[in-house]
N, C-alpha and C positions, 0 to 999 in steps of 0.2 A: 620628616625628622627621623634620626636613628635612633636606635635604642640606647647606642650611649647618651645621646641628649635628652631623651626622654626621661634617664635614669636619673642624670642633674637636674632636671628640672623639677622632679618626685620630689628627690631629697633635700634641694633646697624650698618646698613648699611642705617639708616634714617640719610637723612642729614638735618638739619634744627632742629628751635624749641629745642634746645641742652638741654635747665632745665628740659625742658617735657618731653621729650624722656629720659632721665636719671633718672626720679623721675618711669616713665612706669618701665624700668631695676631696679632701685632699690626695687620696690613693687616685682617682679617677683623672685629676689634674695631671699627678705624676704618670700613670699609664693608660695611654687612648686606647691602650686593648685590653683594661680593665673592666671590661664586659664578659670575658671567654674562658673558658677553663685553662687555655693557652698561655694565660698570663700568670708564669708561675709564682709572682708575688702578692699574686690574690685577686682574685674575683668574684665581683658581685653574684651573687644567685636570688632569686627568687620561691617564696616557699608561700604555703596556703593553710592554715588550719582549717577544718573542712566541719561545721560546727551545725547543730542541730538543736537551736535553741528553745526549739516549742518541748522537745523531750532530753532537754539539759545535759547535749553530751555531746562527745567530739569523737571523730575517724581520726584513731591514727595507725600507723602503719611500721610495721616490724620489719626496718629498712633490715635489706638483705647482707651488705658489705658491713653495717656497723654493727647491730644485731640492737639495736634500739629502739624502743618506739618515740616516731616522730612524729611530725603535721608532714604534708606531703611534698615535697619542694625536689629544686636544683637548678642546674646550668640552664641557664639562657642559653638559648640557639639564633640561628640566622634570620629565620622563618620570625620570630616573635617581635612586634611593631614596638610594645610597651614591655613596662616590667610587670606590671598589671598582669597582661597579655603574657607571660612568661608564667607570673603567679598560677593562675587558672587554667592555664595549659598541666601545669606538672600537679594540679589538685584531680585535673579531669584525668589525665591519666593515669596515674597510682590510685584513684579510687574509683574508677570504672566508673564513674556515674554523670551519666549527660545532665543536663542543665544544672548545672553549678553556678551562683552570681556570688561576684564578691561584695564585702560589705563596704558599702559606701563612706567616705573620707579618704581612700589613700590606704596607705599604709598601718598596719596598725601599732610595728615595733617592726626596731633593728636590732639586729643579733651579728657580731661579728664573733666568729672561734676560728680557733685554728684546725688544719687540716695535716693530713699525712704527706709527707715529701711526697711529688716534685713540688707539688705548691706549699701555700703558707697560710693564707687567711681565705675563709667564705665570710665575705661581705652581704650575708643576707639581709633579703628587704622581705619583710614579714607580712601579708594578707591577711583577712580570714571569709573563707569561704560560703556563703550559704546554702545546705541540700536542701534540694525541694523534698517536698510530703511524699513520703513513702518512697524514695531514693534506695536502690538497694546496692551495695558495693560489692565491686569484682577486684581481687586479688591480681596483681603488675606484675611483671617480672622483676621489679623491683624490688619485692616485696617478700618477706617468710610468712607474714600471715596481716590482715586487716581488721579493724574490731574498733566498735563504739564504746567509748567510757564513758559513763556519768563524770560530772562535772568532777566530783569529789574524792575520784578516784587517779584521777590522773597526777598529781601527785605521787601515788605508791606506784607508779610503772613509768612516768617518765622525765627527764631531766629536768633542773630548773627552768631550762630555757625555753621548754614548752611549758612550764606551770607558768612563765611569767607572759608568754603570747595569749594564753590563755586568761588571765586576767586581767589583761589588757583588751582583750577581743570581749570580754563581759561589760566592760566597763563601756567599750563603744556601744556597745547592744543599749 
């Protein structure tokens, strides 16, 4: 199976968010190379909140190009079977930290924003990651700086769109 089929297959077994998730299928209908960064009218990504729920708080990361703190994500590549697979590939890497599992159901939220010209939309598909006990995280080149926030804080340092992954990712917990 490719990961474009894989990706259809996700999002039409995402329950929730019904116009978002159908607007994600209808782009994907219209471009078979709506998986790549290539497709300058937008492409899927994958991202991971990276969450540490026994000490109530999340890794995020001081993306370098935006200067934001985010959950850890991006472009799918050639190499990734699933989106799944794509998610936990870009949590493992921007947060140095081996055995990462994601949290079971799927998806946990869709986030579509716009991007900076050439393209138009990231069609992200939302994970949340779990660290294992005593995980300690190493700084990407991706990245200005890495750091755990208590739940309650994240909020006062990052956008709604990770407050709302975030209580969404609590809610599956």
């Amino acid at each position: 199976m490719s990961l474009y089929d894989d990706a259809v297959l996700v999002l039409k077994g995402y329950e929730g968010q019904d116009e978002l998730r159908q607007s994600y299928l209808d782009h994907l209908a219209a471009h078979p190379d709506g998986m790549w960064k290539a497709c300058h009218a937008g492409h899927v990504t994958a991202s991971a909140l990276v969450i540490d729920p026994e000490r109530g708080r999340v890794l995020l990361t001081l993306h370098r190009k935006l200067r934001m703190w985010l959950q850890m994500g991006g472009h799918c590549e050639p190499g990734d079977a699933t989106v799944a697979a794509a998610a936990l590939r870009e949590a493992t890497e921007e947060s140095g930290m081996a055995g990462l599992t994601l949290l079971p159901g799927g998806p946990v939220r869709l986030d579509r924003h716009p991007i900076p010209s050439p393209c138009y939309w990231h069609y992200d598909v939302q994970y949340a990651a779990l660290a294992p006990s005593g995980a300690v995280a190493a700084i990407s080149d991706e990245s200005l700086d890495l750091r755990w926030f208590p739940y309650d804080e994240v909020a006062s340092v990052a956008d709604e769109s990770v407050v709302r992954l975030l209580d969404a990712t609590r809610a599956r917990l």
